[in-house]
C-alpha positions as CSV (number, residue, x, y, z in Angstrom):
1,X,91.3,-14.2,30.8
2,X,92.4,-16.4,33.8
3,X,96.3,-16.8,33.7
4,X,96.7,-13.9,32.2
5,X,97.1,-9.9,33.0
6,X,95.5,-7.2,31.5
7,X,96.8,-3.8,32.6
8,X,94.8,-0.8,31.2
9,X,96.1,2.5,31.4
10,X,96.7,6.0,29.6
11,X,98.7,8.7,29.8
12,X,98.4,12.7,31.4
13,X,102.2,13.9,31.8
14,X,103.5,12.9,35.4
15,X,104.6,15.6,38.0
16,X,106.6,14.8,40.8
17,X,106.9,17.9,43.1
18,X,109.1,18.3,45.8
19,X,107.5,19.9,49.4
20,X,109.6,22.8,50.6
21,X,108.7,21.2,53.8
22,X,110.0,17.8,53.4
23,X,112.9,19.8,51.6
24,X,113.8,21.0,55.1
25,X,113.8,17.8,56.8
26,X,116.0,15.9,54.1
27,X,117.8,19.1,54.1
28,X,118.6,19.5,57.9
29,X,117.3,16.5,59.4
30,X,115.9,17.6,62.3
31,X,112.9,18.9,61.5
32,X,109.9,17.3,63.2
33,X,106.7,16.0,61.2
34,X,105.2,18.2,63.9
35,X,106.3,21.3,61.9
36,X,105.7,19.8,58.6
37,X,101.9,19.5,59.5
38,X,101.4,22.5,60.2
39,X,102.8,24.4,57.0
40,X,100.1,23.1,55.1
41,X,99.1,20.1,53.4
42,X,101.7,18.5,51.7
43,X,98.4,15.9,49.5
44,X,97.4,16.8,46.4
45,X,94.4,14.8,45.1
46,X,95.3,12.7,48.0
47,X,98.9,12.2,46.2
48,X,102.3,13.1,48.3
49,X,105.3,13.2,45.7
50,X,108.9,14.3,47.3
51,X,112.5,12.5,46.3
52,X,115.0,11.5,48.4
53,X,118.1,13.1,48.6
54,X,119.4,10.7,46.5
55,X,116.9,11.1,44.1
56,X,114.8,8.3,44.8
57,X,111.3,9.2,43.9
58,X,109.0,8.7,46.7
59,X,104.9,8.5,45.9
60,X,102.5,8.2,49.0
61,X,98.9,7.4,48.3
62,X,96.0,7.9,51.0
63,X,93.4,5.3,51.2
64,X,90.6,5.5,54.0
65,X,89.7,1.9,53.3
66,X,90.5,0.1,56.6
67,X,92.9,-2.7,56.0
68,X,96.7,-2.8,55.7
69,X,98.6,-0.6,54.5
70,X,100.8,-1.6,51.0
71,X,104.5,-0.5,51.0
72,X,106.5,-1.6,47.7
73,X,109.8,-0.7,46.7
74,X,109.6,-0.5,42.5
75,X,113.1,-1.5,40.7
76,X,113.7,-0.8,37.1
77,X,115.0,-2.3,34.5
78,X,113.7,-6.5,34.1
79,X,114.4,-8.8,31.5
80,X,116.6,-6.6,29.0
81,X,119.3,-6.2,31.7
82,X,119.2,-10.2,32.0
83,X,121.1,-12.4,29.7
84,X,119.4,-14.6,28.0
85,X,121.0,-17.4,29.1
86,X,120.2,-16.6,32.5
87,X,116.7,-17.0,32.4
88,X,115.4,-16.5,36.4
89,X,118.3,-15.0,37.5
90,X,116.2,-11.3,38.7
91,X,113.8,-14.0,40.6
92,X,116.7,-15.7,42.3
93,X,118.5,-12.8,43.2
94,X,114.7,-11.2,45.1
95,X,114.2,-14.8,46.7
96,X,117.5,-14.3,48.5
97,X,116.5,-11.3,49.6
98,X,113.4,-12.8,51.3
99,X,115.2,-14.7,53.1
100,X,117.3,-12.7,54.3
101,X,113.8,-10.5,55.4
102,X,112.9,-14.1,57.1
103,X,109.1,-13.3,57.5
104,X,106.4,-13.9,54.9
105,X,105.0,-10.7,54.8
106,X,107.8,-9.7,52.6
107,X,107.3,-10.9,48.8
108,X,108.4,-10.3,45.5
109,X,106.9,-9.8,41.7
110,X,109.3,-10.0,38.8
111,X,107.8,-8.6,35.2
112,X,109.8,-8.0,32.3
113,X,110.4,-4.3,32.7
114,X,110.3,-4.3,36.6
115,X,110.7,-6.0,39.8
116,X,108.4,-4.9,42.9
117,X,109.7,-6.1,46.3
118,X,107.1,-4.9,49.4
119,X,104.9,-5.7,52.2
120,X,101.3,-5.5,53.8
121,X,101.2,-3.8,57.6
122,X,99.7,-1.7,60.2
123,X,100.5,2.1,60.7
124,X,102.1,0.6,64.0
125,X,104.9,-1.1,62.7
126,X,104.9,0.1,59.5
127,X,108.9,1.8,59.6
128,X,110.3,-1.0,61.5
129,X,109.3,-3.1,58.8
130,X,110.5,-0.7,55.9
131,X,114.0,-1.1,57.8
132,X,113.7,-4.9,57.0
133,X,113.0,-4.0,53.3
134,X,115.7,-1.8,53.2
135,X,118.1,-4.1,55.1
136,X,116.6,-6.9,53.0
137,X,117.4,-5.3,49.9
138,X,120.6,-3.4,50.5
139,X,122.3,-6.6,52.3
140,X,121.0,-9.7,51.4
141,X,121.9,-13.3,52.8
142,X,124.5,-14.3,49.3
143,X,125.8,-17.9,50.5
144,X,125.8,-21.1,49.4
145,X,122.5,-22.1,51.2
146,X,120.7,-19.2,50.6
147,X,121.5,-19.6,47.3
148,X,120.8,-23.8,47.1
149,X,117.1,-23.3,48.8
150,X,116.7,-20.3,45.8
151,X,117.4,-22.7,43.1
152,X,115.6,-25.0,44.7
153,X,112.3,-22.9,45.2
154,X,112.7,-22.2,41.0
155,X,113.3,-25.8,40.3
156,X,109.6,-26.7,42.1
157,X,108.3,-23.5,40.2
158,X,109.4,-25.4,36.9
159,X,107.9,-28.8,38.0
160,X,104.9,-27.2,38.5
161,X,104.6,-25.7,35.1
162,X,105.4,-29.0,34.0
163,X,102.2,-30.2,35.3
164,X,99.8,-27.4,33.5
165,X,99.9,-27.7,29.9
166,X,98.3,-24.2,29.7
167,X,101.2,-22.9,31.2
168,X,104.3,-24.6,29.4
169,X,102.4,-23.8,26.4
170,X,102.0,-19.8,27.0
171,X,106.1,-20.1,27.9
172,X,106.6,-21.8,24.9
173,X,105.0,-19.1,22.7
174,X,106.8,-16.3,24.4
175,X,110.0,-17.9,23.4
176,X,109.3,-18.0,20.1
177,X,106.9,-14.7,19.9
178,X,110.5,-13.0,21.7
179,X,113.2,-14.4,19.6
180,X,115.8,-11.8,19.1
181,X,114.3,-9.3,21.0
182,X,114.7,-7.8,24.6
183,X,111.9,-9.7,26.1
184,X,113.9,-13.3,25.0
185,X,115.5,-13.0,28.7
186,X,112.2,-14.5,30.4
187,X,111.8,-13.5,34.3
188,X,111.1,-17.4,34.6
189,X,113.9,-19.4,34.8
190,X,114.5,-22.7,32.3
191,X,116.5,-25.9,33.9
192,X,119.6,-25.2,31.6
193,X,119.1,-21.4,33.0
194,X,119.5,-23.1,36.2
195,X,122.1,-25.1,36.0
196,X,124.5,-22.2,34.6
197,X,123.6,-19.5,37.2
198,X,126.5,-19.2,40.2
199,X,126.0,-17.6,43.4
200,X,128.7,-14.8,42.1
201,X,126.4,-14.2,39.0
202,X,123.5,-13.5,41.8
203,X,126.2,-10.9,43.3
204,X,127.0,-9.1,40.7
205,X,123.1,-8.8,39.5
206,X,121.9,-7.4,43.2
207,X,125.3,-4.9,42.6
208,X,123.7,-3.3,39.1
209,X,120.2,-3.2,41.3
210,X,121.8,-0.9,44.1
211,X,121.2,2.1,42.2
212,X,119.1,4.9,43.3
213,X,118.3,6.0,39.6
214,X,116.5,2.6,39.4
215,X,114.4,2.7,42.2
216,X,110.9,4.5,43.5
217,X,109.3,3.7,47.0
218,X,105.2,4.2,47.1
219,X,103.1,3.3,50.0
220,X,99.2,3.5,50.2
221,X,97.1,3.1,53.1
222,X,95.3,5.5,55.4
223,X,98.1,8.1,55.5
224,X,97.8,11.4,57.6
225,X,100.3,14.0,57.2
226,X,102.0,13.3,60.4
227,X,102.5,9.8,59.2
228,X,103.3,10.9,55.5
229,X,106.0,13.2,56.6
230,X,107.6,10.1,58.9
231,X,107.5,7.8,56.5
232,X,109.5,9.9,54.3
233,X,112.0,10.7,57.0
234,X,112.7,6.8,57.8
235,X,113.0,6.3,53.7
236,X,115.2,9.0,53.7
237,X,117.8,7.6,56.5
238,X,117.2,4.2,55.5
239,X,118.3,4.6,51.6
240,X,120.1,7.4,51.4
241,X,123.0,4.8,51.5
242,X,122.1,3.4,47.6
243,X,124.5,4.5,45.5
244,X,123.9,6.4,42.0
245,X,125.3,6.0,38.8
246,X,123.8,6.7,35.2
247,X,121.0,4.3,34.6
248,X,119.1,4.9,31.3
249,X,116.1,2.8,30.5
250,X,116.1,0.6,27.3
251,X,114.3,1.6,24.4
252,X,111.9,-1.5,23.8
253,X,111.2,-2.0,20.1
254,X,107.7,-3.3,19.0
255,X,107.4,-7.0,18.9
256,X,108.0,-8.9,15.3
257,X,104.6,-10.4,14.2
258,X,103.8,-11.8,11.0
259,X,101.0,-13.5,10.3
260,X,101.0,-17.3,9.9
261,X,101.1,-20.4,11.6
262,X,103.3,-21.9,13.8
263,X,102.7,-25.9,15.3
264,X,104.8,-26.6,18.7
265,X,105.5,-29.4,19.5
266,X,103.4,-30.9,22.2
267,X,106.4,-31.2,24.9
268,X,104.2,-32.4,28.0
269,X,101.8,-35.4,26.5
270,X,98.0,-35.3,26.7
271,X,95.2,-34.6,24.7
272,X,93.9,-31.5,25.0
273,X,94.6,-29.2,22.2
274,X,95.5,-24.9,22.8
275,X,95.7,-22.3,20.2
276,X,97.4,-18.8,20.8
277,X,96.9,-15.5,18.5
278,X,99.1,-13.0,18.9
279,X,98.9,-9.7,17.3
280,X,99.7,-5.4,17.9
281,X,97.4,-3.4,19.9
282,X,97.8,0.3,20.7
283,X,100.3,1.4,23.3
284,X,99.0,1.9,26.8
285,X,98.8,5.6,26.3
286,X,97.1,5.7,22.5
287,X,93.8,7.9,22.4
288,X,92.5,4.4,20.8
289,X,93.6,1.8,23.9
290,X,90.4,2.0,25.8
291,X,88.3,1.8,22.7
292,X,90.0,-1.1,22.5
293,X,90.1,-2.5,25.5
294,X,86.0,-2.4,25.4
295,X,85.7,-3.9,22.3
296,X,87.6,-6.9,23.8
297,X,84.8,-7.0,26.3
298,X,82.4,-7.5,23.7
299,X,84.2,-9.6,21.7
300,X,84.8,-12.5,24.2
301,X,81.9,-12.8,25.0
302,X,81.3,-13.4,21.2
303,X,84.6,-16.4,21.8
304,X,82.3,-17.9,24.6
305,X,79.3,-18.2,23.0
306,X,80.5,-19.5,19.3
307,X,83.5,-21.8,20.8
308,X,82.2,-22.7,24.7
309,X,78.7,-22.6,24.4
310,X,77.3,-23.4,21.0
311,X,79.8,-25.6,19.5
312,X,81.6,-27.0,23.0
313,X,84.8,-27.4,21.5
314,X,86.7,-25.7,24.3
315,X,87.1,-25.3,28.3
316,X,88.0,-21.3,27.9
317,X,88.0,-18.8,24.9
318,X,89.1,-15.3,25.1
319,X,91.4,-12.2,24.8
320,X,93.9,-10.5,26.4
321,X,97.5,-9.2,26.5
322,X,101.4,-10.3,27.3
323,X,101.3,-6.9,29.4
324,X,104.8,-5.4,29.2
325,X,105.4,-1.7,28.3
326,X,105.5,-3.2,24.6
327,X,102.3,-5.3,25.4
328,X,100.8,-8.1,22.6
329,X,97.7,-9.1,22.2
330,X,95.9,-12.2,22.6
331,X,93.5,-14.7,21.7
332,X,93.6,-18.1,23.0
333,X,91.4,-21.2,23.5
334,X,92.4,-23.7,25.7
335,X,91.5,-26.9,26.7
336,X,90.0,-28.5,22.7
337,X,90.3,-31.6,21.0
338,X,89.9,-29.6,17.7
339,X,92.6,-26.7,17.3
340,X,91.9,-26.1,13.6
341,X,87.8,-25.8,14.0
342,X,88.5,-23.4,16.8
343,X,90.9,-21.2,15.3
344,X,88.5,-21.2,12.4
345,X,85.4,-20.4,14.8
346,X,87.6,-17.2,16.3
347,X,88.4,-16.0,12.3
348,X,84.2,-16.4,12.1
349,X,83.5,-14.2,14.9
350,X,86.3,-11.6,14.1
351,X,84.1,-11.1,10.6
352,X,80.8,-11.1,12.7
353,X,82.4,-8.3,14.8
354,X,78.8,-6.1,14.7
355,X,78.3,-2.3,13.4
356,X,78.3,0.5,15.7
357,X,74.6,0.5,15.7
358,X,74.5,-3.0,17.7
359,X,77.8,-1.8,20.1
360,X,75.7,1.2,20.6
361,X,72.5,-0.8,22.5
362,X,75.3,-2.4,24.9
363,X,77.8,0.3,25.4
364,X,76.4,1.8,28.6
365,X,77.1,-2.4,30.1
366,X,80.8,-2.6,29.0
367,X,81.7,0.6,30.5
368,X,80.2,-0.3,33.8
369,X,81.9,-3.7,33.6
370,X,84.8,-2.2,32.4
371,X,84.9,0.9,34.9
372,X,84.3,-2.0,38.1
373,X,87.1,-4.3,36.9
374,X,89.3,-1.5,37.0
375,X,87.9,0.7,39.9
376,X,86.6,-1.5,42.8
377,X,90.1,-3.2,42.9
378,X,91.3,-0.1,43.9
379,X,89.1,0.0,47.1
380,X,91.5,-1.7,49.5
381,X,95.5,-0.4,49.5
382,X,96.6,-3.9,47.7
383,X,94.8,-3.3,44.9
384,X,95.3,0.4,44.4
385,X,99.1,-0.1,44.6
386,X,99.1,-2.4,42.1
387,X,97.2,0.4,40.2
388,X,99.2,2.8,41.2
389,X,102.5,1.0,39.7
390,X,101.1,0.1,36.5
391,X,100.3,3.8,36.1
392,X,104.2,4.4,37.1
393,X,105.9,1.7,34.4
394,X,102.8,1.6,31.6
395,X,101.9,5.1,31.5
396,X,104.6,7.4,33.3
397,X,102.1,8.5,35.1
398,X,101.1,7.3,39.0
399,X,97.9,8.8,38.8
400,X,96.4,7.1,35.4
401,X,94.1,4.9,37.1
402,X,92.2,7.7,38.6
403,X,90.8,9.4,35.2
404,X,89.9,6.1,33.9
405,X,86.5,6.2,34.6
406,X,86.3,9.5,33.0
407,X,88.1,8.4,29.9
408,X,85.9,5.3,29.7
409,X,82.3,7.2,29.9
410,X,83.8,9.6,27.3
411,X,84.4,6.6,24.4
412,X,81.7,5.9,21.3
413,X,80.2,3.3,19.8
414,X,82.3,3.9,16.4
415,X,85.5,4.0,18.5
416,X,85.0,0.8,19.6
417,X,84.2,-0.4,16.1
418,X,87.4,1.1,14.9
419,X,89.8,0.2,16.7
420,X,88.5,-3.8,16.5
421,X,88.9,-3.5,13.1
422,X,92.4,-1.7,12.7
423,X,93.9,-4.4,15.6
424,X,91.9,-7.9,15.0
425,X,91.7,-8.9,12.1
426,X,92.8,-12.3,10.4
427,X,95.6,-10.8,8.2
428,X,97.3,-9.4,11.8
429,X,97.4,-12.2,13.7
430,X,100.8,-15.0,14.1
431,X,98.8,-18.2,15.5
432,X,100.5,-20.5,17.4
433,X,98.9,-24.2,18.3
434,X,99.5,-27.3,20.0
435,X,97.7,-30.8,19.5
């Protein structure tokens, strides 16, 4: 559903190995990739896995694809480390240290559970520039007009959420949806947020960040071993400087949801109408999460024709997920003059939900639509490190997105079935709505 992310993963145990060759060179430092090369390969399944000597996990992907090659620096930890009065204050912290980088190439994404800070480049300059990530990151610009054109660059973020209703509203229902709980600390900052964040707050935030035991460094692109093997030596001289200290990651309880309704108050004016359901689904490595995840397929376009086509109440109708590690499900229509026939329309077509004799005729056409949403953007090196990560946080496991295809062929009609019926149904879902 535009706007909004749907990250579909499961779970085979993740092993990191480390390569008595690259043991050597962050051992002696002075062996050449020359040597490494010829011990043998150091890919498996086109995977490199070593650690720094600091223990920073290092993941190098090979993609033939020609194109760019992705670098990204992960950082654990997000929102539960952020106090929730300090909404933003992760984002602020990585838009400093894009400026300090001073080129566009360099950008940053801030979820809940994780930051990613990277770039796109050529084989060619590909260690010069992860010097000015590493720089970037370790030493950032903190003064008091780096820190004035940050603020700044989060106060035009806010104006333009101002101006999409869609957009306040989904912000509005995470506040409430996350009440008391870990996710409350939003990655997007609020004006009060703004107005109590200092520079020295922005300090002392990057100084919990430097901490090897919260960072990994992946790279995919067209990778040979020589290059593999170089990589990992710049990485190693360039961060063997980040400290470590204990870093544990927080335990993340499911999200409160009783079913009801909630009305919120229409704070931008205009007349278009938007109704959010949230409810549980199955964790990202549950034998029953792509079972789900295909029924969802089915069932929007169920949403589209009931609520778009046949009645025309609505712009958009369909599913999909607030994906952190503890992810929530969603169904929203946007865009209606008539919140209370819609929501009434979506209860319809959650009973109509068909047997497993009807999901069975179009089975073999959600797995092939499921299978290219997931697959083809893992073609070019942007896309497959963004599948690569989400295998990292969601699953624990870099290589997830790999089997999908296989786990996808292997689901049933009466899977599908089930799991819509233990998730979706009207006595699950907490709706929230806004005239």
């Amino acid at each position: 559903m535009k706007g909004l992310s749907c990250r579909i993963c499961r779970k085979l145990p993740a092993v990191f190995f480390f390569s008595s060759a690259v043991a050597a060179v962050l051992l002696t430092g002075c062996v050449s990739a020359k040597k490494i090369q010829n011990t043998g390969s150091i890919f498996r399944n086109s995977f490199y896995k070593t650690k720094l000597s600091n223990g920073i996990p290092v993941i190098i992907k090979q993609n033939s694809t020609p194109g760019p090659i992705a670098v990204r620096l992960i950082i654990d930890g997000g929102a539960p480390f952020v106090p929730s009065d300090m909404n933003g204050l992760e984002r602020i912290t990585f838009l400093c240290m894009e400026q300090k980088a001073g080129s566009h190439d360099f950008r940053s994404e801030i979820y809940p559970d994780y930051s990613v800070y990277g770039y796109m480049t050529d084989m060619q300059n590909i260690q010069d520039k992860l010097g000015i990530l590493a720089e970037s990151f370790m030493n950032p610009v903190f003064d008091e007009k780096t820190f004035t054109a940050a603020i700044d660059m989060m106060r035009a973020g806010l104006r333009g959420e101002a101006e999409s209703v869609s957009l306040h509203f989904a912000e509005s229902v995470k506040r409430r949806l996350y009440e008391g709980h870990p996710y409350y600390s939003s990655v997007n900052a609020t004006e009060a947020s703004l107005r109590k964040i200092t520079l020295e707050d922005v300090k002392a935030h990057h100084g919990q960040l430097l901490n090897a035991a919260r960072l990994r460094l992946v790279a995919v692109g067209d990778f040979d071993e020589q290059s593999a093997a170089l990589f990992v030596l710049a990485a190693e001289k360039l961060f063997r400087r980040v400290p470590v200290s204990a870093f544990t990651l927080p335990a993340i309880a499911p999200v409160l949801i009783n079913p009801g309704v909630t009305a919120v108050p229409p704070d931008i004016p205009g007349r278009e109408g938007y109704v959010i359901g949230c409810f549980h689904v199955p964790g990202y490595t549950d034998a029953d999460y792509i079972p789900y995840a295909l029924s969802t397929l089915y069932f929007d376009d169920m949403l589209r024709h009931s609520v778009q086509e046949r009645n025309r109440l609505a712009v958009s109708a369909g599913t999909g997920l607030f994906a952190d590690r503890q992810a929530v499900g969603i169904i929203s229509v946007y865009n209606t003059e008539d919140t209370d026939t819609c929501r009434k329309l979506v209860l319809q077509s959650i009973k109509d939900f068909p047997d497993r004799s009807v999901i069975e005729k179009f089975l073999v056409q959600y797995k092939r639509d499921y299978i290219r949403r997931i697959v083809f953007p893992a073609e070019n090196a942007g896309g497959e490190v963004a599948q690569l990560i989400s295998g990292i946080e969601l699953c624990n496991d870099p290589e997830a997105y790999t089997k999908r295809s296989a786990q996808v062929n292997a689901v049933t009609a009466a899977q599908v079935v089930s799991s819509f019926k233990t998730y979706i149904t009207e006595k699950n879902i907490h709706w929230y709505t806004v005239n």
